[in-house]
N, C-alpha and C positions, 0 to 999 in steps of 0.2 A: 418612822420614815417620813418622807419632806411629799411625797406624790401616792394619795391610797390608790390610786387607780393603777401603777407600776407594781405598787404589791399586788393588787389584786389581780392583776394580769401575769405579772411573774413569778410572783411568789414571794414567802420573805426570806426563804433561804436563798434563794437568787440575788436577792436583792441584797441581804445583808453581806455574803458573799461578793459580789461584782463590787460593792461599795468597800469591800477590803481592801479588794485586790487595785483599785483606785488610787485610794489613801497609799497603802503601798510608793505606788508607781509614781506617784505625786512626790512623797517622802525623799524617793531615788532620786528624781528627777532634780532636785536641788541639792543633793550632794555632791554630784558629780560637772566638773565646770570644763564645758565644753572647747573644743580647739578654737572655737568664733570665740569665744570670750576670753579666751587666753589670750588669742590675739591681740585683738582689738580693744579689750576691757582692762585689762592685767597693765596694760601697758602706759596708760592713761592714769594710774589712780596717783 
């Protein structure tokens, strides 16, 4: 882990956990293209 002190205050099942669930949400967040970039982006290339 990148911060001992977030392990040692949270734990490393929290932390390896929240760090999942991150990654995850990050993964989604770029697959899906928003109505503003549809718009505005889509339209331009």
């Amino acid at each position: 882990m990148g911060c001992a002190q977030l392990v040692e205050l949270f734990g490393e099942h929290f932390i390896q956990t929240y760090s999942a669930i991150k990654e995850t949400e990050y993964r989604e967040y770029f697959d899906v293209i928003s109505p503003w970039e549809r718009r505005f982006l889509l339209l331009h290339v």
